[in-house]
C-alpha positions in Angstrom: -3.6 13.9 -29.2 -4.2 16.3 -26.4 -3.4 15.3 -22.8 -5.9 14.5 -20.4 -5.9 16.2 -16.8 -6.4 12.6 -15.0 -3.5 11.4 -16.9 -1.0 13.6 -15.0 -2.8 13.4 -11.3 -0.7 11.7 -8.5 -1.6 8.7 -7.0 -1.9 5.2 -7.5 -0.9 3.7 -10.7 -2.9 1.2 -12.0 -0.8 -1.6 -11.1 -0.2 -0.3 -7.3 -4.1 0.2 -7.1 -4.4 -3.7 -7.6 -1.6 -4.6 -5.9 -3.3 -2.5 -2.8 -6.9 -3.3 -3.4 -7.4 -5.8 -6.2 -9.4 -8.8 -3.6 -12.3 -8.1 -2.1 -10.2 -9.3 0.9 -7.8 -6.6 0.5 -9.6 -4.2 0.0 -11.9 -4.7 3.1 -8.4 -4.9 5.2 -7.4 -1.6 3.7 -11.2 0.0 4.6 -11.8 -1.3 8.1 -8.2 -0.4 9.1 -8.7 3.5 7.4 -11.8 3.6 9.8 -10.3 2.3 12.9 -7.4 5.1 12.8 -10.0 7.7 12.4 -12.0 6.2 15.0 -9.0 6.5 17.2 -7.6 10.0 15.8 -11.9 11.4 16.4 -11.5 9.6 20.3 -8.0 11.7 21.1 -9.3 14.8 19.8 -12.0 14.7 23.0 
């Protein structure tokens, strides 16, 4: 069987991904604080 590309890309494995993200909870934690540091990187760079 012939490897796929996505197979081999770094990242997440499927178990970390879960682990990370896998409640809606988490998941919202995860985007709101991604947005709030580059909310405060986008203010320094003024």
């Amino acid at each position: 069987m012939a490897t796929n590309r996505v197979q081999l890309q770094r990242g997440l494995s499927i178990t970390e991904l879960f682990d990370r993200y896998g409640t809606e909870d988490k998941c919202r934690q995860a985007l709101e604080a991604a947005l709030a540091a580059r909310f405060r990187v986008s203010i320094l760079r003024r």
